[in-house]
ChimeraX commands (.cxc) that place a marker at each C-alpha (Angstrom):
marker #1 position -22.04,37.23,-23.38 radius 0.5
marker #1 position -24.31,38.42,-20.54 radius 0.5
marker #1 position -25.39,42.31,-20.72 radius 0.5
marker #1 position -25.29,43.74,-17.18 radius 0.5
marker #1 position -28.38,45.74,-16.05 radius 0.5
marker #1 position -28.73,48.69,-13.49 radius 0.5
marker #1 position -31.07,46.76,-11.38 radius 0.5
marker #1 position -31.53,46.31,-7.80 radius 0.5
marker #1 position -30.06,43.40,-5.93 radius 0.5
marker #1 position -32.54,41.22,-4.32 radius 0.5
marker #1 position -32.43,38.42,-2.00 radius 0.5
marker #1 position -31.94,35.24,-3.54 radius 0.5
marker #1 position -30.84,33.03,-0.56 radius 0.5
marker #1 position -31.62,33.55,3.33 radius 0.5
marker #1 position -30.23,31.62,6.34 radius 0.5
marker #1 position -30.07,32.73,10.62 radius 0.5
marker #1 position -28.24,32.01,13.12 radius 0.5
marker #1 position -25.27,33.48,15.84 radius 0.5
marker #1 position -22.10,34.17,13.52 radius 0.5
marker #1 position -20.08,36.57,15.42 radius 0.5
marker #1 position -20.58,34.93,18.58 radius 0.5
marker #1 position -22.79,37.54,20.60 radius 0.5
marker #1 position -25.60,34.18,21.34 radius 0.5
marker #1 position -27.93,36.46,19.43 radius 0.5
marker #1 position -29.26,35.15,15.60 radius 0.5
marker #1 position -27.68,37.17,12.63 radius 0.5
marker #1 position -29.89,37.48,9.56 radius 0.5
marker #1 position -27.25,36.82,6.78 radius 0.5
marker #1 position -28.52,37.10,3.06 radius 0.5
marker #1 position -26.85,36.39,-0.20 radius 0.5
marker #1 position -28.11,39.06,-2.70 radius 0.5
marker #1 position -28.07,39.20,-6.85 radius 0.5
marker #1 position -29.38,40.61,-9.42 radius 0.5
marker #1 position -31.73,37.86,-11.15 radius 0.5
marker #1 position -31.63,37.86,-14.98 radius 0.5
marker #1 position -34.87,38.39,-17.32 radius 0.5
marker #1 position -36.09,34.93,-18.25 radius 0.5
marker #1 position -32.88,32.84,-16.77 radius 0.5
marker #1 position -32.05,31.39,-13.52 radius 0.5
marker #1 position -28.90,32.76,-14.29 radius 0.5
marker #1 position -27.81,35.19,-11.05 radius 0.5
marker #1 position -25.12,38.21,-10.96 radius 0.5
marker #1 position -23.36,40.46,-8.60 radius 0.5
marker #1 position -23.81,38.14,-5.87 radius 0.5
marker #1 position -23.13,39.26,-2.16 radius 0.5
marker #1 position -23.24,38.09,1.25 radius 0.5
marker #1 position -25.11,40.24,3.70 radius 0.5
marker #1 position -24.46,39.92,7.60 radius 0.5
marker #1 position -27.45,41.89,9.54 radius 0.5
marker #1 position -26.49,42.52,13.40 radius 0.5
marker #1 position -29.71,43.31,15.54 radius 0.5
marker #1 position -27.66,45.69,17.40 radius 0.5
marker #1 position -25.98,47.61,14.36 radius 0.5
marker #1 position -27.44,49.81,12.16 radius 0.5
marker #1 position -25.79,49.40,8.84 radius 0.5
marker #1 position -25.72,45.55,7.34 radius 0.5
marker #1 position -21.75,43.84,7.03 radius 0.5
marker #1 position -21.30,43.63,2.66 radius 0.5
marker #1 position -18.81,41.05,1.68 radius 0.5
marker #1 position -18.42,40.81,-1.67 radius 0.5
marker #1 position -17.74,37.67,-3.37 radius 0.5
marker #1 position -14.82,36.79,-5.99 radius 0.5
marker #1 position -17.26,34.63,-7.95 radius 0.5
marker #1 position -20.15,36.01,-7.79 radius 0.5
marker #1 position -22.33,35.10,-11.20 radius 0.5
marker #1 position -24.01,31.75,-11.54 radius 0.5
marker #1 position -26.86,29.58,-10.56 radius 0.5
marker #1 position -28.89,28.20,-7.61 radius 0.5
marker #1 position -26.66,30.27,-4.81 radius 0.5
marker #1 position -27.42,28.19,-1.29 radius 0.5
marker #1 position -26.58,29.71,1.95 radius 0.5
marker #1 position -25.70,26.67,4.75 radius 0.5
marker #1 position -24.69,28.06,8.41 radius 0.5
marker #1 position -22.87,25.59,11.09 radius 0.5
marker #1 position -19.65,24.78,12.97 radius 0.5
marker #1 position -16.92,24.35,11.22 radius 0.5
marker #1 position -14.19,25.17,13.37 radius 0.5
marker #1 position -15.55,24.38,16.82 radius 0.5
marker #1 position -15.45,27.74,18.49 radius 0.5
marker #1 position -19.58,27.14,19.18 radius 0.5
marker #1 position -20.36,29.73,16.46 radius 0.5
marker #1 position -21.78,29.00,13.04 radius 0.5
marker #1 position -19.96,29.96,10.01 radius 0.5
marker #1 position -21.49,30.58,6.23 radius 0.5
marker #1 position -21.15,28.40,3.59 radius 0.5
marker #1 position -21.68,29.74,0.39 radius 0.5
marker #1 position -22.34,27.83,-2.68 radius 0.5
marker #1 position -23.21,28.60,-6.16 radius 0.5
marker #1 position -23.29,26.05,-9.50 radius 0.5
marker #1 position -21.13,27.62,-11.92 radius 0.5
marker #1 position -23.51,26.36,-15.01 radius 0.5
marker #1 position -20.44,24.81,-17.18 radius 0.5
marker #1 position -20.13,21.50,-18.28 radius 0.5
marker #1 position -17.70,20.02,-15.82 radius 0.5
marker #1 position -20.53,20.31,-13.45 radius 0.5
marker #1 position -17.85,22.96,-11.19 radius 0.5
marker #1 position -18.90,24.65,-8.08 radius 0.5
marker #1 position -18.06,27.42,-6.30 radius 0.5
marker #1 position -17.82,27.29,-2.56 radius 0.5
marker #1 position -16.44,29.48,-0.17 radius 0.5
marker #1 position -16.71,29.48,3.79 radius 0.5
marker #1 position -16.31,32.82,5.75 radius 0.5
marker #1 position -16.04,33.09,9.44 radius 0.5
marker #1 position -18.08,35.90,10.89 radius 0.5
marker #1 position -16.42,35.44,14.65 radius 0.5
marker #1 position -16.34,39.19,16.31 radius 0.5
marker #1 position -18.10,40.73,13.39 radius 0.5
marker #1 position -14.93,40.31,11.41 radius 0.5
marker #1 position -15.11,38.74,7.97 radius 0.5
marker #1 position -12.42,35.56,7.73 radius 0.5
marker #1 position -12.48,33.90,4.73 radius 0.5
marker #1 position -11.38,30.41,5.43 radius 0.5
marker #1 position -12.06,28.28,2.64 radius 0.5
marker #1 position -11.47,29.41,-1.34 radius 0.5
marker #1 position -12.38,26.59,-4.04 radius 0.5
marker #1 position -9.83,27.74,-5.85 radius 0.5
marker #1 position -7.41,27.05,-3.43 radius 0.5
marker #1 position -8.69,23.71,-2.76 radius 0.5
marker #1 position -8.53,23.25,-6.83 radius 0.5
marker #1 position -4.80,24.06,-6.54 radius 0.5
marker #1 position -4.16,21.72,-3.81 radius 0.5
marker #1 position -5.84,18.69,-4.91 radius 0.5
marker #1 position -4.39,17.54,-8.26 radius 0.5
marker #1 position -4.33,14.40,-10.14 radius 0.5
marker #1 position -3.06,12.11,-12.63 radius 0.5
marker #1 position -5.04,9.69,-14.57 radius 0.5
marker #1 position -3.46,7.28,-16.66 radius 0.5
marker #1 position -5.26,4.48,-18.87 radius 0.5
marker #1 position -3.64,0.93,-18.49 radius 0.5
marker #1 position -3.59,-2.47,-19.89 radius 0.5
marker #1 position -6.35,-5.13,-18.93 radius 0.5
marker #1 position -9.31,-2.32,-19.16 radius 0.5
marker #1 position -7.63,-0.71,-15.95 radius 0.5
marker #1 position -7.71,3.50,-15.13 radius 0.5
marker #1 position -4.77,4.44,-12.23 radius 0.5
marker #1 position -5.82,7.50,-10.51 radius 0.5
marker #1 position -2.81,9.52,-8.95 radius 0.5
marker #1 position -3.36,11.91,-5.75 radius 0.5
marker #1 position -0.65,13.85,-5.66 radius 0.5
marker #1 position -1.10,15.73,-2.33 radius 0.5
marker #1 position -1.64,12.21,-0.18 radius 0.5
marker #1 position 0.70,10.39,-3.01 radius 0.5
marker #1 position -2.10,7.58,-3.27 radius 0.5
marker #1 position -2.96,5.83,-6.15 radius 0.5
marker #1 position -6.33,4.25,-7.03 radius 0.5
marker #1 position -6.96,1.43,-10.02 radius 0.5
marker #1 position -10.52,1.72,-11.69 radius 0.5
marker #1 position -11.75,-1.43,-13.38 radius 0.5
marker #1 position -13.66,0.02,-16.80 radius 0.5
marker #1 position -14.06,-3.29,-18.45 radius 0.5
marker #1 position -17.93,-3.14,-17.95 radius 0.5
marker #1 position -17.91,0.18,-19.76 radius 0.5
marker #1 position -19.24,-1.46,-23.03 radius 0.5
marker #1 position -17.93,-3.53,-26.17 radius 0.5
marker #1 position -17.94,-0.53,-28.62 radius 0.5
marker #1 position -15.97,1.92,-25.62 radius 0.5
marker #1 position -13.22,-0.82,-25.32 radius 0.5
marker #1 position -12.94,-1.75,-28.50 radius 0.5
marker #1 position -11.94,1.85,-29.53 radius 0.5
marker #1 position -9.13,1.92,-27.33 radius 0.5
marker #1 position -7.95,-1.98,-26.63 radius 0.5
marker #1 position -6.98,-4.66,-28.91 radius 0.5
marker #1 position -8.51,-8.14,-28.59 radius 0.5
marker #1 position -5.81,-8.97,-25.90 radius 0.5
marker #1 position -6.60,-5.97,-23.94 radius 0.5
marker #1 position -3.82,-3.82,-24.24 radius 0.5
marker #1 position -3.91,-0.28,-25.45 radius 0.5
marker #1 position -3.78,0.92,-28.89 radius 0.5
marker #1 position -2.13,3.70,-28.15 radius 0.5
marker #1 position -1.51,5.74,-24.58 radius 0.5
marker #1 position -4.89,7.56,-23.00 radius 0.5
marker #1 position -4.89,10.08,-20.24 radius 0.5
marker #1 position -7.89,11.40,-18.34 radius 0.5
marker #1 position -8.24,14.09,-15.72 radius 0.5
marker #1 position -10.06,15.00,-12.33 radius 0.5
marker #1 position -12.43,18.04,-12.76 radius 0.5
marker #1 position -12.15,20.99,-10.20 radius 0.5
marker #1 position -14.87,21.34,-7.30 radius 0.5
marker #1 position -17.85,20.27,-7.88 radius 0.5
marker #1 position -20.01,19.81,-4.80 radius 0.5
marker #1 position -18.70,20.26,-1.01 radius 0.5
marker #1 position -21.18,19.40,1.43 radius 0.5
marker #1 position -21.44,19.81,5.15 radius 0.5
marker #1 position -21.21,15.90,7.10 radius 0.5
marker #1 position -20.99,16.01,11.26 radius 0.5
marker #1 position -19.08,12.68,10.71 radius 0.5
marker #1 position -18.22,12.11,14.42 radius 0.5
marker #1 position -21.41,13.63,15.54 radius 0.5
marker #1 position -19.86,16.33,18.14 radius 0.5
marker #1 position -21.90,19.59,16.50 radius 0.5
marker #1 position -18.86,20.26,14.15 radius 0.5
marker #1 position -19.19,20.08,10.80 radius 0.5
marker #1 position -16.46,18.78,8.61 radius 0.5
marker #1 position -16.14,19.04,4.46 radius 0.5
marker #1 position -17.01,15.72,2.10 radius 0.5
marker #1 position -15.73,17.48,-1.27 radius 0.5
marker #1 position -17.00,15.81,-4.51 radius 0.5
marker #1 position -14.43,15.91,-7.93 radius 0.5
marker #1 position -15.08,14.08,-10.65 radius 0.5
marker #1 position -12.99,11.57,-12.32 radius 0.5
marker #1 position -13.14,12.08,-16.68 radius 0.5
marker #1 position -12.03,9.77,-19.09 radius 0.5
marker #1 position -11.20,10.66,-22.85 radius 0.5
marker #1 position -13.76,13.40,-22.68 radius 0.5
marker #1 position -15.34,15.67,-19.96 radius 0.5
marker #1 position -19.07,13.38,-20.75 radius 0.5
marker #1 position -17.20,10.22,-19.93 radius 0.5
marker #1 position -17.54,10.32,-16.45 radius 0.5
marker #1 position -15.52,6.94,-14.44 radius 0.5
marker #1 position -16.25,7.68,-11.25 radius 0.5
marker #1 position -15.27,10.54,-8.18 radius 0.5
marker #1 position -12.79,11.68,-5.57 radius 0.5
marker #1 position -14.12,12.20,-2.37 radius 0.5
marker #1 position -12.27,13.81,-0.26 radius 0.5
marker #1 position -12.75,14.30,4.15 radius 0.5
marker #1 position -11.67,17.96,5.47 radius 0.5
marker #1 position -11.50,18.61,9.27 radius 0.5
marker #1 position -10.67,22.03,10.60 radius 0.5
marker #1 position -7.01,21.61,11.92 radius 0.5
marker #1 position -4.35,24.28,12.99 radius 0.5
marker #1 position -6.07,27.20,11.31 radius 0.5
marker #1 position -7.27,25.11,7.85 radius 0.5
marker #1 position -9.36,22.71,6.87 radius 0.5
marker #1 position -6.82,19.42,6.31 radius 0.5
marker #1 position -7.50,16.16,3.95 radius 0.5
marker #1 position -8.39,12.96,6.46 radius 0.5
marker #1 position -9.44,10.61,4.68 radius 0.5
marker #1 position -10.17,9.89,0.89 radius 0.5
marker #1 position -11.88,7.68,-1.18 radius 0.5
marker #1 position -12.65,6.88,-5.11 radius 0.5
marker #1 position -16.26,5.88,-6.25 radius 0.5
marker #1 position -17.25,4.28,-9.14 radius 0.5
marker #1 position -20.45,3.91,-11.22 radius 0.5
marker #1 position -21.83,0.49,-11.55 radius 0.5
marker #1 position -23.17,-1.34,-14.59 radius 0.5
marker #1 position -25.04,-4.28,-15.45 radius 0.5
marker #1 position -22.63,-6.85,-16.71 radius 0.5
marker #1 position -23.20,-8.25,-20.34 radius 0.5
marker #1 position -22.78,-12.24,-19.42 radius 0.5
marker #1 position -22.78,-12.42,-23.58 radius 0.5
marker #1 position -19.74,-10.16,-23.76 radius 0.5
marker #1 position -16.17,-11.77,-24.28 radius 0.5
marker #1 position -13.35,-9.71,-23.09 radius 0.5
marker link #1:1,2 radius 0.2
marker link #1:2,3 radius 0.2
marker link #1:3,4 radius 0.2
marker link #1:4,5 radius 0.2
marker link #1:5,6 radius 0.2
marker link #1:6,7 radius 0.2
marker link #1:7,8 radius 0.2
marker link #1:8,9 radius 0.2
marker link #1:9,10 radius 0.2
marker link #1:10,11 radius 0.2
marker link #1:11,12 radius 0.2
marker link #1:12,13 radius 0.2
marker link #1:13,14 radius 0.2
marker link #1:14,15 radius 0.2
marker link #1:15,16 radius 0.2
marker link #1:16,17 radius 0.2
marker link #1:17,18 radius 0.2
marker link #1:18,19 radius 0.2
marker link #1:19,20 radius 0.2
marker link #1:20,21 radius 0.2
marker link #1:21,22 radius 0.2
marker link #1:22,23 radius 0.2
marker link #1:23,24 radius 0.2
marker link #1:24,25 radius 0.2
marker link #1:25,26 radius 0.2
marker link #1:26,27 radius 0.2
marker link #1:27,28 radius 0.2
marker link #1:28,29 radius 0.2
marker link #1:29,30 radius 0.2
marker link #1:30,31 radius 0.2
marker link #1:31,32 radius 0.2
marker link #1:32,33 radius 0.2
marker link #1:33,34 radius 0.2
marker link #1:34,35 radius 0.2
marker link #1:35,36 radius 0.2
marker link #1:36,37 radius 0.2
marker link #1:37,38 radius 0.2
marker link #1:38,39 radius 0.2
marker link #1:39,40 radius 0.2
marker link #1:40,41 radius 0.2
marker link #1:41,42 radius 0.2
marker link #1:42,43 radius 0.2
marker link #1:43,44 radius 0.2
marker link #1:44,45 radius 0.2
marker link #1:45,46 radius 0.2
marker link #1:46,47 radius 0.2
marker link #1:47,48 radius 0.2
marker link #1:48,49 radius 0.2
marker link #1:49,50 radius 0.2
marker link #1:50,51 radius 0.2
marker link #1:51,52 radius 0.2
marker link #1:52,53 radius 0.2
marker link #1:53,54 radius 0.2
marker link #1:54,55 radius 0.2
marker link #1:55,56 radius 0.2
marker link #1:56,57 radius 0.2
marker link #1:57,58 radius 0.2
marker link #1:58,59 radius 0.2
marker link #1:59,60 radius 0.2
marker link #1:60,61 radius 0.2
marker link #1:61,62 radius 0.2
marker link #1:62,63 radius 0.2
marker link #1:63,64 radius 0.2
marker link #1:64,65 radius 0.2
marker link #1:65,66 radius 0.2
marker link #1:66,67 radius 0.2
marker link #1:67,68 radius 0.2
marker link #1:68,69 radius 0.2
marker link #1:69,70 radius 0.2
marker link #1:70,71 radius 0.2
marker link #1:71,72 radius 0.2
marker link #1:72,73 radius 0.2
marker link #1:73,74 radius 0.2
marker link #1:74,75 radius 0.2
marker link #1:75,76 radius 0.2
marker link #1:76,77 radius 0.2
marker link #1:77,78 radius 0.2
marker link #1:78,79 radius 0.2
marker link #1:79,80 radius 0.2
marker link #1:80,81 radius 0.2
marker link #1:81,82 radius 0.2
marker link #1:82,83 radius 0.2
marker link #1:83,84 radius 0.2
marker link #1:84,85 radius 0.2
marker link #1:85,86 radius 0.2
marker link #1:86,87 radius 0.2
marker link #1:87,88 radius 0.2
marker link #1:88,89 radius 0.2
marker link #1:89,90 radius 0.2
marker link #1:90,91 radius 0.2
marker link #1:91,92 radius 0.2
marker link #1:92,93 radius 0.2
marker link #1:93,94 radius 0.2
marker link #1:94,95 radius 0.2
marker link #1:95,96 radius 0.2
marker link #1:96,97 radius 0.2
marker link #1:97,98 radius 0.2
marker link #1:98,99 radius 0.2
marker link #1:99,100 radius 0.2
marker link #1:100,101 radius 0.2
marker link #1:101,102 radius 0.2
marker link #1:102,103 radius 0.2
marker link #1:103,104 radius 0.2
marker link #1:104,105 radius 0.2
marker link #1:105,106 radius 0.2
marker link #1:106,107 radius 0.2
marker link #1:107,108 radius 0.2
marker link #1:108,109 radius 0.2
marker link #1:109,110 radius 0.2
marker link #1:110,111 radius 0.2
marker link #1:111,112 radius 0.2
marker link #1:112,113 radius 0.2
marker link #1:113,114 radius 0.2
marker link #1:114,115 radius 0.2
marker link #1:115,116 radius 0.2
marker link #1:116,117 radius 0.2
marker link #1:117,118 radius 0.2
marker link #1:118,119 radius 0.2
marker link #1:119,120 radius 0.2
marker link #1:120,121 radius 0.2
marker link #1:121,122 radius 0.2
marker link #1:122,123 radius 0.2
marker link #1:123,124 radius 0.2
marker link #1:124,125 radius 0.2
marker link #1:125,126 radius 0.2
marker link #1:126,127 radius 0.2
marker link #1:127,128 radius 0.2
marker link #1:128,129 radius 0.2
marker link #1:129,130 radius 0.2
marker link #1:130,131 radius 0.2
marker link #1:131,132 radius 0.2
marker link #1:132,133 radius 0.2
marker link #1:133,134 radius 0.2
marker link #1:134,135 radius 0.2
marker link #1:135,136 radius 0.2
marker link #1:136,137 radius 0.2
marker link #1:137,138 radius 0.2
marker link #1:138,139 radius 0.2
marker link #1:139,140 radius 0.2
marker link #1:140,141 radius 0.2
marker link #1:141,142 radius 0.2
marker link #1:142,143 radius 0.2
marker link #1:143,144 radius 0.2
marker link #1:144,145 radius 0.2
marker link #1:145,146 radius 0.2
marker link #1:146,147 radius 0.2
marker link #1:147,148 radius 0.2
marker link #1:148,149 radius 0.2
marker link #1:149,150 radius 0.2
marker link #1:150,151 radius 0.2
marker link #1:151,152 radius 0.2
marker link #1:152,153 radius 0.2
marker link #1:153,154 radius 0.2
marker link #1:154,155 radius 0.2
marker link #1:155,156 radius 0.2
marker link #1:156,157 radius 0.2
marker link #1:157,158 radius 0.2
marker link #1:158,159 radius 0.2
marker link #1:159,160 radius 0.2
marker link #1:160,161 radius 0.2
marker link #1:161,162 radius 0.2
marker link #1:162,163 radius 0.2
marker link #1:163,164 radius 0.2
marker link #1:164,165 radius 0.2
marker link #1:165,166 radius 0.2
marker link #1:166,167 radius 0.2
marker link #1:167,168 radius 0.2
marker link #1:168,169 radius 0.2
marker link #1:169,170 radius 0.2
marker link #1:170,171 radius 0.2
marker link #1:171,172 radius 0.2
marker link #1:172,173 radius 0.2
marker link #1:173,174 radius 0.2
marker link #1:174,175 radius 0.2
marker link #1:175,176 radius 0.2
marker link #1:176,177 radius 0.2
marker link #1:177,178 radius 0.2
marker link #1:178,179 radius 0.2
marker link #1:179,180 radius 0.2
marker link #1:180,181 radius 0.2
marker link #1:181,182 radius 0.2
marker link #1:182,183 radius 0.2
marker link #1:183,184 radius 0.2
marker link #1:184,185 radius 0.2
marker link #1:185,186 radius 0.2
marker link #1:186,187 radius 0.2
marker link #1:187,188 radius 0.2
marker link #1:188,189 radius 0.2
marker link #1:189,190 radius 0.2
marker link #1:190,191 radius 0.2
marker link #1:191,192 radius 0.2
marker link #1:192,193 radius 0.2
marker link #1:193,194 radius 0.2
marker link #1:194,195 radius 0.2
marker link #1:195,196 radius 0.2
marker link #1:196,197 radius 0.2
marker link #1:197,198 radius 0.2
marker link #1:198,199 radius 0.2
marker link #1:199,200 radius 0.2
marker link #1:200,201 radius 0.2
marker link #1:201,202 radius 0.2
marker link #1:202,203 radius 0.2
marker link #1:203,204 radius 0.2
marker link #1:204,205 radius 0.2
marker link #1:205,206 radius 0.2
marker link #1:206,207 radius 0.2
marker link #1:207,208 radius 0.2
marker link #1:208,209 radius 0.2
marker link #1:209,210 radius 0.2
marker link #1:210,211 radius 0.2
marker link #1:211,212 radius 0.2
marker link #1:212,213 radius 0.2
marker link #1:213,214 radius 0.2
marker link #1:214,215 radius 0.2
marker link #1:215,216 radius 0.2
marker link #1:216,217 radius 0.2
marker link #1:217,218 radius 0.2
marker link #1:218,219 radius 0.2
marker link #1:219,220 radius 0.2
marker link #1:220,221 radius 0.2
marker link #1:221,222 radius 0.2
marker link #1:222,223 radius 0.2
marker link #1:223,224 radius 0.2
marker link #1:224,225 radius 0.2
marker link #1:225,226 radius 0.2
marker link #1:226,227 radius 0.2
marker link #1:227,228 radius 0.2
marker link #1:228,229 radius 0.2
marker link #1:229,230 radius 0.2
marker link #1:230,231 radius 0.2
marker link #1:231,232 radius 0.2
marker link #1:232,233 radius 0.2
marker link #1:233,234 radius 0.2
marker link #1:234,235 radius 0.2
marker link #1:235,236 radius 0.2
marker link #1:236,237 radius 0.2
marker link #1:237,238 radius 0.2
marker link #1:238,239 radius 0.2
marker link #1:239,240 radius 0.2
marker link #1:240,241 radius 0.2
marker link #1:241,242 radius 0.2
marker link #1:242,243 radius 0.2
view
C-alpha cells in the first residue's frame, strides 16, 4: 500500500514540438510526484505549454501511478502535427504497460488511443496440443498460430506429455495485456504507425513462449490492426535429447 504525500508535482518527462498545429513548438511535460527512495511515480499529468497562452493545458491521466513515464511526440494520424504518446511501466509481473495517445490538434485534448481499449479488443485463446505443439487463437482477425515448444526442455515436457507426446491432461495458456507499443514509420512517409508487443504465457505468467505483435495504422478515425505476427524465443537444441 503506497501512502500519498502533499508534495509538489515535478517534471519527470519533457518532450517539444507543434501539437495544436499553430507551426510553433509546444513545451508538453508529464508531471508526478516522485516517491522517497523508489522510482515509483504518482499523480501523473500531461502538461501542454502554448507560447502564446498564459495558463498551461492539464490533462489528467486515468493511470497515472507507475514507473519510468516516457513522453514520445510524432504523426500519427497524418494531419502534419505531432501527437503525444504517453507511456508508463505499470511495475507488475506481466511486464503490462500503459499507453495512451492524445491529439492536441486546435488546442483541444482528443484522446485517441486507451490501452485498455486495445486490451479489450485484442483477445486470445491458447490451447496446448499433442506433439509438443501451443495453438494461439486471435479472435479479432480469427487467425490461428501453432508454436513448436518441443525445445523447451526434457524436465518441462515431461511434466505435461507422455513418452508418445500426447498430453497428460488438457493445458491452457493466455496472452498478457499491453505491454510495450512503440512508434515504427513502416512506410517511411513521416507517419508513425503502432507495433504493439503482448506476450504469449504458458502454464504460468514466468513461462513466457513467445509474443503477439500486432501493426496499427490510423484509419477512419482509429488506429486499425494491419498486419500481425507471432515470435518465438529460440533455444539451443539438445542433439542428446529423444523426443
Amino acid at each position: 500500500m503506497y501512502i500519498y504525500r502533499a508534495e509538489s508535482p515535478g517534471i519527470v518527462a519533457y518532450a517539444r514540438g507543434d501539437v495544436n498545429g499553430n507551426r510553433i513548438p509546444e513545451n508538453v511535460f508529464l508531471t508526478g510526484i516522485k516517491t522517497a527512495d523508489s522510482p515509483f511515480i504518482q499523480n501523473i499529468t500531461l502538461l501542454i505549454q502554448d507560447g502564446t497562452a498564459y495558463a498551461p493545458a492539464v490533462i489528467p491521466l486515468e493511470e497515472n501511478a507507475g514507473y519510468n513515464p516516457t513522453l514520445f511526440l510524432g504523426d500519427f494520424t497524418g494531419n502534419g502535427v505531432d501527437d503525444i504518446l504517453i507511456s508508463i511501466t505499470s511495475g507488475g509481473s506481466g511486464g503490462m504497460m500503459y499507453h495512451y495517445i492524445y491529439s492536441f490538434y486546435n488546442n483541444m485534448p482528443k484522446l485517441i488511443f486507451d490501452y485498455k481499449v486495445f486490451n479489450e479488443y485484442y483477445r486470445y485463446e491458447v490451447n496446448y496440443k499433442n506433439n509438443y505443439k501451443v495453438e494461439v487463437h486471435s479472435e479479432r482477425n480469427k487467425e490461428t498460430y501453432i508454436l513448436d515448444i518441443s525445445l523447451k526442455g526434457e524436465d518441462y515436457l515431461n511434466e505435461i506429455y507422455d513418452e508418445k507426446g500426447v498430453l497428460k491432461s488438457p493445458i491452457t495458456g493466455f496472452v498478457n495485456p499491453l505491454s510495450g507499443l512503440y512508434p515504427v514509420d513502416f512506410d517511411s512517409n513521416k507517419v508513425y504507425e503502432l507495433l504493439a508487443y503482448q506476450r504469449i504465457a504458458g502454464r504460468y505468467n514466468a513461462d513466457a513462449l513467445g509474443y503477439v505483435l500486432n501493426s496499427l495504422a490510423w484509419q477512419n478515425n482509429s488506429f486499425s490492426l494491419f498486419d500481425q505476427n507471432v515470435a518465438i524465443f529460440g533455444a539451443e537444441k539438445d542433439r542428446n535429447r529423444i523426443l
